[in-house]
C-alpha positions as CSV (number, residue, x, y, z in Angstrom):
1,X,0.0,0.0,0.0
2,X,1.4,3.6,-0.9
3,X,0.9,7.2,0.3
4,X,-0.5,9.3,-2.6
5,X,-1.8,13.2,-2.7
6,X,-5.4,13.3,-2.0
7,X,-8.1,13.8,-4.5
8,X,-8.7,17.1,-6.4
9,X,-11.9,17.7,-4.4
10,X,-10.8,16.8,-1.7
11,X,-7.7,19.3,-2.0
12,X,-9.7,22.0,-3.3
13,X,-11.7,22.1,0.2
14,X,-8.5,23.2,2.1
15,X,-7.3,25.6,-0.8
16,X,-6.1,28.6,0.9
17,X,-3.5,27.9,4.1
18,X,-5.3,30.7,5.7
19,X,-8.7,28.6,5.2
20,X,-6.9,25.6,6.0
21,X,-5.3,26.3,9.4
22,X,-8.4,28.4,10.3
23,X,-10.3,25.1,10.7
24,X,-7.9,24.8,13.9
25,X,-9.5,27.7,15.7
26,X,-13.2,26.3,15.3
27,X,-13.2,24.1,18.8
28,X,-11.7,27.6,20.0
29,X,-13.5,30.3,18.7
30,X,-15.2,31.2,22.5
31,X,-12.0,31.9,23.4
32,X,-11.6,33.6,20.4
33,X,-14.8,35.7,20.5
34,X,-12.9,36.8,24.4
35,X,-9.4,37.5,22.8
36,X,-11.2,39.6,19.7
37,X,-13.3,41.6,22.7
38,X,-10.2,42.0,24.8
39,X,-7.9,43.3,21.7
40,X,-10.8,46.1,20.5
41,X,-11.1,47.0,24.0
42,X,-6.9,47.7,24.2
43,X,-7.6,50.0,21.4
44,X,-10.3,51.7,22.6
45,X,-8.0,52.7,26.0
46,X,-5.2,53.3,23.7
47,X,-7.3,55.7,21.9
48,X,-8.0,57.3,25.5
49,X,-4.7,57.1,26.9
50,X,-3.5,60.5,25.1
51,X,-6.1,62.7,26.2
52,X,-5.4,63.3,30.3
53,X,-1.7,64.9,29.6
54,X,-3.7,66.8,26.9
55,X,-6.0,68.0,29.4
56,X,-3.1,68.9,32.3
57,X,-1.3,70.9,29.0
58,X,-3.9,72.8,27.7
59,X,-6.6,72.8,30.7
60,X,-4.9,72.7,34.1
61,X,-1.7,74.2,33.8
62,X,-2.2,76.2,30.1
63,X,-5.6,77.9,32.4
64,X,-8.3,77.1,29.4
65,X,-11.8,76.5,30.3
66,X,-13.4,73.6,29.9
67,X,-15.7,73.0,26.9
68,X,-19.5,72.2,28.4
69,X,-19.6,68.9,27.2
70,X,-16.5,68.0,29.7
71,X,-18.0,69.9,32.8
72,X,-20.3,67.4,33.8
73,X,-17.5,64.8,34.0
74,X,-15.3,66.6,36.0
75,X,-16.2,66.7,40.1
76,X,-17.3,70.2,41.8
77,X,-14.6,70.2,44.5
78,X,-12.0,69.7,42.0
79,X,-12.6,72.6,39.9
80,X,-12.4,75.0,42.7
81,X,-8.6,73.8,43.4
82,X,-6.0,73.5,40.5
83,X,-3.7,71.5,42.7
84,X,-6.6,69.0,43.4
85,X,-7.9,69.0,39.1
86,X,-4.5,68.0,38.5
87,X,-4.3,65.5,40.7
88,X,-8.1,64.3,39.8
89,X,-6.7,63.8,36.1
90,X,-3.3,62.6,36.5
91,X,-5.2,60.0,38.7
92,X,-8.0,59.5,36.3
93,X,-4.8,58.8,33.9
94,X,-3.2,56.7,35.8
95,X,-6.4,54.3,36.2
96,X,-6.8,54.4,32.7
97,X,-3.4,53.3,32.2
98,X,-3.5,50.4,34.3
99,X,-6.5,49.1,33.2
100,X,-5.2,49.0,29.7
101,X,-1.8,47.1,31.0
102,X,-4.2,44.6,32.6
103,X,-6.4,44.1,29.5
104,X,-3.0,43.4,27.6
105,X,-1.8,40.8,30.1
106,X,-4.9,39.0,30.1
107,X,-5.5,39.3,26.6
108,X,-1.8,38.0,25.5
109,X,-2.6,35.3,28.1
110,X,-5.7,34.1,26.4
111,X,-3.7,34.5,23.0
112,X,-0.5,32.6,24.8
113,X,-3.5,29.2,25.8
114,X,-5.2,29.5,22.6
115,X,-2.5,29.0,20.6
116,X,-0.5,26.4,22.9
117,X,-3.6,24.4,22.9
118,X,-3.9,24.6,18.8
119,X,-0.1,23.4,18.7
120,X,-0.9,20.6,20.9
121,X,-4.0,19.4,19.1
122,X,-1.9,19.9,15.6
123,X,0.8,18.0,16.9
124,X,-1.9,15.0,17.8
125,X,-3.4,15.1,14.3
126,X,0.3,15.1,12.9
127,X,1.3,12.1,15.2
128,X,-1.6,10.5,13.7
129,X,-1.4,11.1,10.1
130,X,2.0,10.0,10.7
131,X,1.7,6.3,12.4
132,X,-1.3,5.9,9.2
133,X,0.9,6.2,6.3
134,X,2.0,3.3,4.6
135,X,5.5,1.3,4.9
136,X,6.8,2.6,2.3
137,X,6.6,6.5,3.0
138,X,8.7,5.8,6.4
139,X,11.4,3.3,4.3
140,X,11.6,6.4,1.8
141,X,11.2,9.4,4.2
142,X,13.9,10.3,6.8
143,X,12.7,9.9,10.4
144,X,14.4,13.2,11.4
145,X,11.9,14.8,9.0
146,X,8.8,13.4,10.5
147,X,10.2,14.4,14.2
148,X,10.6,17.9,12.4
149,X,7.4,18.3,11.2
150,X,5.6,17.2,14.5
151,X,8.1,19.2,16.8
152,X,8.6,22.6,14.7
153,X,6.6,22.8,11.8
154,X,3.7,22.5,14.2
155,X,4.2,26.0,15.5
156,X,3.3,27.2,12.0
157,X,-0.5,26.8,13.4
158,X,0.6,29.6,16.1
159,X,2.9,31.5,14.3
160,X,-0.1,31.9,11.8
161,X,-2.8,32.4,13.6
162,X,-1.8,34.0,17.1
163,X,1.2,35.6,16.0
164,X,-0.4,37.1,12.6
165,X,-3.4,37.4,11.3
166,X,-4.3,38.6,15.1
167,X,-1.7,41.2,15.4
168,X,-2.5,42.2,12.3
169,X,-6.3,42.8,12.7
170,X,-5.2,44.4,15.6
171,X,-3.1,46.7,13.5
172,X,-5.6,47.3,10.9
173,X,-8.5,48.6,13.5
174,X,-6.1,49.9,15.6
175,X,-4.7,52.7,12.2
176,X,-8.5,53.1,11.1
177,X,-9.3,54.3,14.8
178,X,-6.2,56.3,15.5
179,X,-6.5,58.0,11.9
180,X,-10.2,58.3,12.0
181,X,-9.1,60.6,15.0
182,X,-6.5,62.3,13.7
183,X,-8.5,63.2,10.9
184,X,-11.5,65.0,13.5
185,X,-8.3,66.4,14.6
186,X,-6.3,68.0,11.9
187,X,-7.1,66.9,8.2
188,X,-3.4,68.6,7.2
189,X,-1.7,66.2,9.4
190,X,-3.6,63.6,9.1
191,X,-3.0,63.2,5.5
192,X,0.7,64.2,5.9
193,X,0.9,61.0,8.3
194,X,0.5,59.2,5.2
195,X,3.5,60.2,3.1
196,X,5.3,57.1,4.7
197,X,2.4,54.1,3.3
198,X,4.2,54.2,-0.1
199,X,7.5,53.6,0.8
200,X,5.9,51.5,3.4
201,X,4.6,49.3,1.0
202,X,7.3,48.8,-1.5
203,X,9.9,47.9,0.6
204,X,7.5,45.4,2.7
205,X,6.8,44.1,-1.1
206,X,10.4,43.3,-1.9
207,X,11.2,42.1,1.3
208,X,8.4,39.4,1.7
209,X,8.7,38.3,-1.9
210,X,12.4,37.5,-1.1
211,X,12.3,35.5,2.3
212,X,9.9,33.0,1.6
213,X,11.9,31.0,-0.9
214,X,14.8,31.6,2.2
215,X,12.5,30.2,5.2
216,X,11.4,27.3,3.0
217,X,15.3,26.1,2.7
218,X,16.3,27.0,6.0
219,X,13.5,24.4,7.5
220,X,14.8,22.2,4.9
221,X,18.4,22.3,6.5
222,X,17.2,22.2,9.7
223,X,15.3,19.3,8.9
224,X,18.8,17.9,7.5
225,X,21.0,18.6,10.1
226,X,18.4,17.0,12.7
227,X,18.5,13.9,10.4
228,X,22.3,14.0,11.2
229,X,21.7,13.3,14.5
230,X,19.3,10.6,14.7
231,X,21.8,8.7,11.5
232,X,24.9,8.9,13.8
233,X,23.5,8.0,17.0
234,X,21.4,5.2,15.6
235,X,24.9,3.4,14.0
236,X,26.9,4.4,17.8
237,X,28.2,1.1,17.1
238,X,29.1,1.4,13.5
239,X,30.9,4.9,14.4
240,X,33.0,3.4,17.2
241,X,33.9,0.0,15.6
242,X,35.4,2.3,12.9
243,X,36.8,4.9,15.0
244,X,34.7,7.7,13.3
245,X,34.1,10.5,15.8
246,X,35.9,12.7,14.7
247,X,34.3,11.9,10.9
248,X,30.8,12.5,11.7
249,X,31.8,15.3,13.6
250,X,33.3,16.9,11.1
251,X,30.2,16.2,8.9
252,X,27.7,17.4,11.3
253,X,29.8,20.6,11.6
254,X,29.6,21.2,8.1
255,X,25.5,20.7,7.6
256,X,25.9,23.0,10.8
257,X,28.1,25.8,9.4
258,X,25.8,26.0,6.2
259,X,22.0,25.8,8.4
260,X,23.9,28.5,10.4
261,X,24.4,30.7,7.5
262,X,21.4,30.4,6.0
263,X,19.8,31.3,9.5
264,X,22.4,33.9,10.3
265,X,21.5,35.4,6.2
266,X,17.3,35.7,6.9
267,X,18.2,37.0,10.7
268,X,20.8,39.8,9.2
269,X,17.2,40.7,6.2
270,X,15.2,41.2,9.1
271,X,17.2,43.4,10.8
272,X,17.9,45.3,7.7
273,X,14.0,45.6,6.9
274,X,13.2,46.7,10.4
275,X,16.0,49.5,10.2
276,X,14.3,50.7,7.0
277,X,11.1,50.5,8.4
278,X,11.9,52.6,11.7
279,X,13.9,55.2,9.6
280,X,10.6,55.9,7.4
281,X,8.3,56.3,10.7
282,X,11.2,58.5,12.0
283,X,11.1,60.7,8.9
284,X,7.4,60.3,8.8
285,X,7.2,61.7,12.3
286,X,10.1,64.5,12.2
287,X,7.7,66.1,9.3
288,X,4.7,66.0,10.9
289,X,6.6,67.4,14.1
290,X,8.1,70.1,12.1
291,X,4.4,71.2,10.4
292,X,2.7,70.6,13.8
293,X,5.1,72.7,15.3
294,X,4.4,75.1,13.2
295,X,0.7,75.2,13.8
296,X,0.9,75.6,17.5
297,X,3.8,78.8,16.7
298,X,0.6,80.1,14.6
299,X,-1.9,79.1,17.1
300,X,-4.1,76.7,15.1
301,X,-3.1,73.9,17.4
302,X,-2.7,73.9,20.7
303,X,0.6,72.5,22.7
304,X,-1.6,69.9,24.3
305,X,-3.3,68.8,21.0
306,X,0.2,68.0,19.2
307,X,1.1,66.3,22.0
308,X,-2.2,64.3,21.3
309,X,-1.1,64.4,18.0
310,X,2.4,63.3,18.4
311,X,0.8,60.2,20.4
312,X,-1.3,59.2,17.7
313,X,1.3,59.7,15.1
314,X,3.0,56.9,17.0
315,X,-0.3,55.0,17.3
316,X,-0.9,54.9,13.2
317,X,3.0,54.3,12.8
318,X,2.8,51.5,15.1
319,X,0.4,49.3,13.4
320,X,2.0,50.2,10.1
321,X,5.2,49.1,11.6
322,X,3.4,45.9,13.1
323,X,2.2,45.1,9.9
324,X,5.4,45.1,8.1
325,X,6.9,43.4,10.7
326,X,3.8,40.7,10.5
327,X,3.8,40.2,7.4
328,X,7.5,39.5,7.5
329,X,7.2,36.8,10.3
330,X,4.3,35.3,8.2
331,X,6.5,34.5,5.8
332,X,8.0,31.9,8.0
333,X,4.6,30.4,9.3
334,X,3.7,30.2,6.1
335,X,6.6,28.2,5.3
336,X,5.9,25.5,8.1
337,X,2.2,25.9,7.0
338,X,3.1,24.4,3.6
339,X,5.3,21.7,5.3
340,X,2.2,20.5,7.3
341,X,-0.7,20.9,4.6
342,X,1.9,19.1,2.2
343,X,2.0,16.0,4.9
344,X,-1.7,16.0,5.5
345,X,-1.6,15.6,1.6
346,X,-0.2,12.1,2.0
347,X,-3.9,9.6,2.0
348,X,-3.0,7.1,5.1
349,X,-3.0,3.4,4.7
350,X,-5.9,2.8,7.0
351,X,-8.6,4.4,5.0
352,X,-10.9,1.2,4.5
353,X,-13.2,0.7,2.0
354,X,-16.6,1.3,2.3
355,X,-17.8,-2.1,3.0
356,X,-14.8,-3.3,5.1
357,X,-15.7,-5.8,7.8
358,X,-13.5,-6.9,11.4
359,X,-11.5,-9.8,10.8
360,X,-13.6,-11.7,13.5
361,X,-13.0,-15.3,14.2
362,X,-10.7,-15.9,11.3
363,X,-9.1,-19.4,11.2
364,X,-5.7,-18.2,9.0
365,X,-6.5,-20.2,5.6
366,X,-4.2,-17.8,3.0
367,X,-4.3,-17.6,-0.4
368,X,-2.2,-16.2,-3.0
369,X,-3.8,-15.5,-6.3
370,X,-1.6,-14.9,-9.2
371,X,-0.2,-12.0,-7.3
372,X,2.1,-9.4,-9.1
373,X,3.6,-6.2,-7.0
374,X,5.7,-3.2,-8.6
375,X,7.0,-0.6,-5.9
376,X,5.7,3.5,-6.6
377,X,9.0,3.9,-8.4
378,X,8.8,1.5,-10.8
379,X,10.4,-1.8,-9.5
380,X,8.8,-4.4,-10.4
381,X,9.1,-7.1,-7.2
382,X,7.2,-10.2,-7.6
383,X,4.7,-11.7,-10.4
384,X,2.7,-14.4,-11.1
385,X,3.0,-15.7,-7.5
386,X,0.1,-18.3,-6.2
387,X,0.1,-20.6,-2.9
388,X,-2.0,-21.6,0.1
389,X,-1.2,-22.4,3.6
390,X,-3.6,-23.7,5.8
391,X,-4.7,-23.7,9.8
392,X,-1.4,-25.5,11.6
393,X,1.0,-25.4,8.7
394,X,4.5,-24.1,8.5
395,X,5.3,-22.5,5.0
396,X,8.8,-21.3,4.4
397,X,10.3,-18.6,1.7
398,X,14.2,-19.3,0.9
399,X,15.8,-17.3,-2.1
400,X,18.8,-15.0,-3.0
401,X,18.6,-11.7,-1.7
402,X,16.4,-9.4,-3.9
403,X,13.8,-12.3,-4.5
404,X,10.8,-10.7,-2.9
405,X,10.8,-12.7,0.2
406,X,9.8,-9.8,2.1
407,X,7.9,-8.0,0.0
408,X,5.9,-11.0,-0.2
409,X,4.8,-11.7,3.9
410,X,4.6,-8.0,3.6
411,X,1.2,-8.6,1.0
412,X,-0.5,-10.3,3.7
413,X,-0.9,-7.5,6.9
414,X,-1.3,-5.3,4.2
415,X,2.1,-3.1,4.5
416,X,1.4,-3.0,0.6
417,X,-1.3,-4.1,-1.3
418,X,-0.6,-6.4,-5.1
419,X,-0.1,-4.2,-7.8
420,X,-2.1,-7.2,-9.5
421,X,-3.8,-10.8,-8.0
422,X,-5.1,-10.9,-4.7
423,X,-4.5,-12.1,-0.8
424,X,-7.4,-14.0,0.8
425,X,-7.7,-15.3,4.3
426,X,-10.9,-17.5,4.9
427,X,-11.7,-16.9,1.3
428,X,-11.9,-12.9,2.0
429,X,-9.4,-10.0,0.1
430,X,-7.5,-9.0,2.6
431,X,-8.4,-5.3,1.1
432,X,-11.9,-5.9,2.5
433,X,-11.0,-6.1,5.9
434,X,-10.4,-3.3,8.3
435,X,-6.8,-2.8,8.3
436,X,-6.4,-2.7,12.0
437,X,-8.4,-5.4,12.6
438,X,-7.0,-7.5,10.3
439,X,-3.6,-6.8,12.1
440,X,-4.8,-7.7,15.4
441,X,-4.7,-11.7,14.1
442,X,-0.8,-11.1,13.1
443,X,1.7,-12.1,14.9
444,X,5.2,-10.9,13.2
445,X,8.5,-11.6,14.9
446,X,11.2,-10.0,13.0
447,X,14.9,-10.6,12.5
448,X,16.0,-7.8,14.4
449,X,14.0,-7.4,17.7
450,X,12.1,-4.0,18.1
451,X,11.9,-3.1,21.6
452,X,11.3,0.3,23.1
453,X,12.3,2.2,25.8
454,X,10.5,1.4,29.1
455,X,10.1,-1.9,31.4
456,X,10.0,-5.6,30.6
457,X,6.4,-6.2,31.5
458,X,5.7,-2.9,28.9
459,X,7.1,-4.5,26.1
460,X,5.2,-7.6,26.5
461,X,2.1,-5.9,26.8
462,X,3.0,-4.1,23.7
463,X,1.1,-7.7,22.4
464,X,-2.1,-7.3,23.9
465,X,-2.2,-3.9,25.9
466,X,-5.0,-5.4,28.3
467,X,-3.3,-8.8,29.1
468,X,-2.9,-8.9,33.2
469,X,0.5,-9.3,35.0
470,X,-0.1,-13.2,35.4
471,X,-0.9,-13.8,31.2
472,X,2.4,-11.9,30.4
473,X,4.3,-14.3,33.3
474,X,2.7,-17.3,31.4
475,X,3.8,-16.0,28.0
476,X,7.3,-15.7,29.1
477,X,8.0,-18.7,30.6
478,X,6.0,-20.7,26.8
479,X,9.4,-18.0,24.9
480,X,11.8,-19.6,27.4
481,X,12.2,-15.5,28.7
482,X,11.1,-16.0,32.5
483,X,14.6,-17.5,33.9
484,X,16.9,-14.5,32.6
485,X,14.0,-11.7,33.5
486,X,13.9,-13.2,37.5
487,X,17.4,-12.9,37.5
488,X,17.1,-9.2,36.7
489,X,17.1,-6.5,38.9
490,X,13.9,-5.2,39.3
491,X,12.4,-8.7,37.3
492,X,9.5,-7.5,35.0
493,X,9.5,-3.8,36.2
494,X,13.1,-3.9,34.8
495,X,13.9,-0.6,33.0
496,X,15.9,-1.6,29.9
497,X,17.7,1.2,27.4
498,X,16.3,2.3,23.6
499,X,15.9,-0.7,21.2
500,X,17.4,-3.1,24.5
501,X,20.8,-2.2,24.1
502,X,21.3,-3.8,27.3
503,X,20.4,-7.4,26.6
504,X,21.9,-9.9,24.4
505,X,20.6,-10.8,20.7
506,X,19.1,-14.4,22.3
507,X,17.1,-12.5,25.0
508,X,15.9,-9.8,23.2
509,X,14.9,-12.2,20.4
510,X,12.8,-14.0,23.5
511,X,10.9,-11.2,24.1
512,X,9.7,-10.8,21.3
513,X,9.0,-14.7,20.9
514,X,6.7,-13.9,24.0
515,X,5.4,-10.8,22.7
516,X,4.1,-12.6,19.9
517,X,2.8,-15.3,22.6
518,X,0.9,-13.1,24.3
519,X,-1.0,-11.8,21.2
520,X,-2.1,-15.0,20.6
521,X,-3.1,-14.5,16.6
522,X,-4.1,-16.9,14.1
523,X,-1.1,-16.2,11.8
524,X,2.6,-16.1,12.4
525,X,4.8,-14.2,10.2
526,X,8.6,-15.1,11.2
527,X,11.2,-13.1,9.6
528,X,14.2,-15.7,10.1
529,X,14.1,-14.8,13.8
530,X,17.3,-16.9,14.3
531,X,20.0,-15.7,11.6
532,X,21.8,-13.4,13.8
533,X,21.8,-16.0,17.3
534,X,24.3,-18.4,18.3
535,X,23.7,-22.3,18.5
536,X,22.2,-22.2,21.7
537,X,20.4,-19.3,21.8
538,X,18.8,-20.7,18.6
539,X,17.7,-23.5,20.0
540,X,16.4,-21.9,23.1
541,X,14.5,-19.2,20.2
542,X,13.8,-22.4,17.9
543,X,12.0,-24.5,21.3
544,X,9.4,-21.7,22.2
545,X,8.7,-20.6,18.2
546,X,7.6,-24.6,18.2
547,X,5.5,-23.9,21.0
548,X,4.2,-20.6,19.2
549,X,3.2,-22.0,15.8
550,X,1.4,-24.9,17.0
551,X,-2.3,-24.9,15.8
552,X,-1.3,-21.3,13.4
553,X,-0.5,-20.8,10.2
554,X,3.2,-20.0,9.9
555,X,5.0,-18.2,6.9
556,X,8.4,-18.0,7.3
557,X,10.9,-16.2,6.0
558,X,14.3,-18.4,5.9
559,X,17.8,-18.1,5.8
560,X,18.9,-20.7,7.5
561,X,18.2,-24.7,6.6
562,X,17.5,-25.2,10.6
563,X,14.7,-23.3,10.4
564,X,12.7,-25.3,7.1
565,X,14.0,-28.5,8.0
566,X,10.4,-29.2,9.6
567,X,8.4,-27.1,7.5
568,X,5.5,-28.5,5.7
569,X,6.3,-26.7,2.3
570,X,9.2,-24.4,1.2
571,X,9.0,-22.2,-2.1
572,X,11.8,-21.2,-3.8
573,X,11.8,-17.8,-4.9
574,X,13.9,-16.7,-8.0
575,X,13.5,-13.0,-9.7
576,X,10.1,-12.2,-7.7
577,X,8.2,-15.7,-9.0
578,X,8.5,-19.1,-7.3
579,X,11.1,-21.2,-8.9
580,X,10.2,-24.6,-7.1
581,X,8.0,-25.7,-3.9
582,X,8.0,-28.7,-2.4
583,X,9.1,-29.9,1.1
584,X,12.9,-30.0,2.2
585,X,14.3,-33.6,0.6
586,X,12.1,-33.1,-2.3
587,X,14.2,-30.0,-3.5
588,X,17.3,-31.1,-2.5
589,X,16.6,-33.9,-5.4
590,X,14.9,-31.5,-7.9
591,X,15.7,-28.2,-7.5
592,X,19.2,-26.7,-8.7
593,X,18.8,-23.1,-7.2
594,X,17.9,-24.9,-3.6
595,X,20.7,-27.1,-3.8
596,X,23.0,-24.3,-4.4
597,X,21.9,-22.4,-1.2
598,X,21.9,-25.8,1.0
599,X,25.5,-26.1,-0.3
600,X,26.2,-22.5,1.2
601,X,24.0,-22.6,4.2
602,X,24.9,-26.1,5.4
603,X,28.6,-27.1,4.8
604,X,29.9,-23.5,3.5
605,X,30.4,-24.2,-0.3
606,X,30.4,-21.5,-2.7
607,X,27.3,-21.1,-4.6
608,X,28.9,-22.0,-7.8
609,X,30.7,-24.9,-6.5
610,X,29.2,-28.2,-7.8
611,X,27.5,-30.9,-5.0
612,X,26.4,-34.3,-4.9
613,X,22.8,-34.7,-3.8
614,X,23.9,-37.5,-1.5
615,X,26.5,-34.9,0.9
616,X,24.1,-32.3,0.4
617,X,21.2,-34.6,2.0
618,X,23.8,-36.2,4.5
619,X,25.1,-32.1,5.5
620,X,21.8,-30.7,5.8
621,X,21.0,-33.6,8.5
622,X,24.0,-32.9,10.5
């Protein structure tokens, strides 16, 4: 099964990444509706906030009277004392001032939650859209990537929607209120405020079309150098058996040096484009100082209305500043916007058909129909393939390396589904079944143990999550696992290290022998789960996977004659078809190609060194 870009309509629904990350603020908008109150009500006191040092100017200490309007706000005792007006407004300031500080903190702590919360439920959807794509998008895909997108790009969501299109609503109201004033105000000045948009505008034009295309490669390089990390201390082994520390330090240094630069390069644009921007609102407000100035020498303003003036000069070069600045940090969530949409692109594996059913009660008869496979990039893997295995038989794959063994079992659990031909299991398409469901009667035990980080008892319960302390005792002791975990510390509540560094190959193969125990499915898949053990670990492995296929239906994958001697058929697979079948003394007689493996696998001849069937029979026995 492969990860392809979603339908046309489907697509078209989400066109926009502003409509598309809006959806994310839907189980939010009450909060919303609160932060969107809050912010008009900051401009509102910002509007108000200029007015009481007008008033002291112009009113208290400048001796003007009052207009009538403003008389009936103003308190009797108050106007009888200068001292006690000034105090009365400075106060009446103050209050006004502190109000609007509190409005802010609460309303950037609504914003702060709302947009926490948004990442959080992003980075769930991502994890999820993730663990459904097929096998073959996380074979082809770096895992650094995927930890990427989940752990930075998800901030796109925020850097979007609480850090942009809010401020810059903000910013927008916030210049139509401030100018609307301004203009009641002083029409001359008010239009002169505006000699800066222009220039506003076309450098905020150059400098977003140029820092996209910068943002989008930086996350790329970030994304790089993270990958790095997880390569060289996933081969620690590799590294130190070669003596290459100082190798893949030198590499990592150099992704760093050049992720640096390009960070260091969009870091030293910013600056540059917020220097430009202040030097116009500076220029802006020198000349609307120098006319206003002028006014007040002439006396059509007063000193206390510039001052008002002056204040909202800064409140309309503010939001224009804000929204240069906005936009320019948009540039970035955008970039991590496209990241995301361009993952949730990806269809996941587990979308069932319409009519899919739960693989209930199913007994493990498989078929193979005339089964043909070709990988999304054009390899073609396997063709013309067809074979049963029943309840309680053992059916083993052998072939060079390169003939479609895995891709095969793979067929089955549906990592992939045929290119042509069909899987059945109790007579069903394996495409019709729910694709979790039909999982959940899988047993796989691979070649290389998967175990995570955590305690004994965890990763046996990684087989049936609900299975009680006493069933995952039992399952132990039927993968021969129980003697070496009670001679651990802490037994079954025995913290072990990523991926069971700290156990040997034999016991980590037994726990996941008992793993597959205590899942108790109806089919076995066995990826050689032997090749890489000693003799006697092998036969303690080899004892409980007897005691684990009885009663299943086994395919296994073999590289070893040990492990087919006792199976009940064996194909031979050659160039993605099946060359021979038969059981293991059969082929030995009429098979060249399975000869020519015994040969290598048993008594350690070349494969094109000649054999008599006779030693070949007498080696594989030994």
């Amino acid at each position: 099964m492969t990860d392809s870009v979603k339908d046309p309509e489907t697509v078209n629904a989400t066109d926009g990444l502003f409509g598309w990350m809006l959806q994310y603020l839907r189980p939010y908008r009450n909060r919303v509706a609160v932060l969107a109150v809050l912010l008009v009500s900051e401009i509102v006191l910002g509007a108000l906030q200029p007015w009481p040092l007008a008033v002291v100017i112009d009113y208290v200490l400048g001796g003007k009277a009052f207009p009538s309007w403003a008389m009936p706000w103003i308190p009797a005792f108050a106007l009888d004392h200068r001292l006690t007006l000034l105090v009365f407004i400075v106060v009446a300031g103050v209050v006004l001032q502190v109000v609007n500080q509190l409005v802010s903190a609460y309303g950037t702590q609504v914003q702060v939650d709302t947009g926490q919360r948004m990442v959080y439920d992003l980075r769930g959807k991502l994890f999820q859209h993730l663990t459904a794509l097929g096998l073959n998008h996380h074979i082809t895909t770096s895992t650094a990537d995927a930890v990427y997108r989940v752990d930075v790009d998800a901030y796109a969501i925020e850097n979007l929607v609480m850090s942009g299109l809010f401020p810059l609503a903000t910013s927008v109201i916030a210049l139509t209120v401030m100018f609307g004033i301004l203009m009641r105000l002083n029409v001359t000045i008010a239009l002169l405020s505006l000699t800066v948009v222009p220039f506003m505008y076309l450098c905020l034009r150059y400098y977003t079309k140029t820092l996209v295309n910068r943002e989008e490669k930086v996350k790329e390089l970030e994304a790089k150098l993270l990958g790095r990390l997880y390569e060289t201390f996933g081969a620690m082994k590799l590294v130190k058996s070669f003596a290459r520390e100082p190798y893949e330090l030198n590499r990592y240094r150099t992704n760093g040096v050049q992720t640096m630069d390009a960070r260091i390069a969009i870091t030293w644009q910013q600056s540059l484009f917020s220097v430009v921007v202040s030097t116009i609102t500076i220029l802006g407000t020198a000349l609307v100082v120098i006319v206003g100035g002028d006014y007040v020498m002439t006396g059509r303003l007063t000193i206390g209305q510039l001052t008002v003036v002056i204040s909202y000069l800064a409140a309309v070069y503010g939001p224009l500043s804000a929204i240069a600045h906005t936009t320019g940090q948009l540039q970035g969530a955008l970039a991590g916007t496209k990241r995301v949409r361009a993952m949730f692109a990806l269809v996941p594996e587990t979308i069932d058909a319409p009519d899919a059913i739960d693989a209930v009660d199913i007994t493990g008869d498989i078929r193979v129909e005339d089964v043909g496979f070709t990988y999304p990039s054009g390899a073609r893997v396997l063709h013309d393939i067809t074979f049963a295995a029943q309840p309680g038989e053992v059916v083993a794959l052998v072939g060079l390396t390169g003939a479609g063994k895995t891709t095969l079992v793979s067929l089955i659990p549906r990592f992939y589904d045929p290119t042509v031909g069909r899987v059945t299991i109790d007579g069903i398409d394996v495409r019709k079944y729910r694709v979790r469901s039909l999982r959940e009667k899988i047993s796989i035990v691979l070649q290389d143990p998967v175990l995570f980080a955590g305690t004994i008892a965890d990763n046996l319960r990684y087989g049936r999550l609900d299975a009680t302390d006493q069933e995952v005792e039992q399952a132990a002791r039927a993968a021969h696992a129980h003697e070496f975990i009670a001679r651990l510390p802490n037994g079954y509540q025995t913290e072990i290290a990523q991926a069971g560094g700290s156990l040997s190959g034999g016991e980590r193969q037994r726990l996941s022998v008992a793993r597959a125990i205590l899942k108790n499915a109806p089919i076995l898949i066995l990826d050689e789960p032997t090749s890489s053990l000693d003799s006697i670990s092998e036969e303690i492995v080899f004892a409980a996977l007897r005691r684990l296929r009885t009663g299943r239906t086994t395919i296994v994958i073999a590289h070893r004659l040990s492990t087919v001697r006792d199976a009940d058929r064996i194909l031979v697979l050659d160039g993605g078809e099946i060359a021979a079948q038969g059981r293991h003394e059969d082929l030995l007689k009429s098979s060249q190609l399975y000869r020519r493996m015994c040969a290598r696998l048993s008594v350690g001849k070349s494969l094109d060194e000649p054999e008599s069937v006779d030693e070949l029979i007498e080696a594989a026995k030994r």
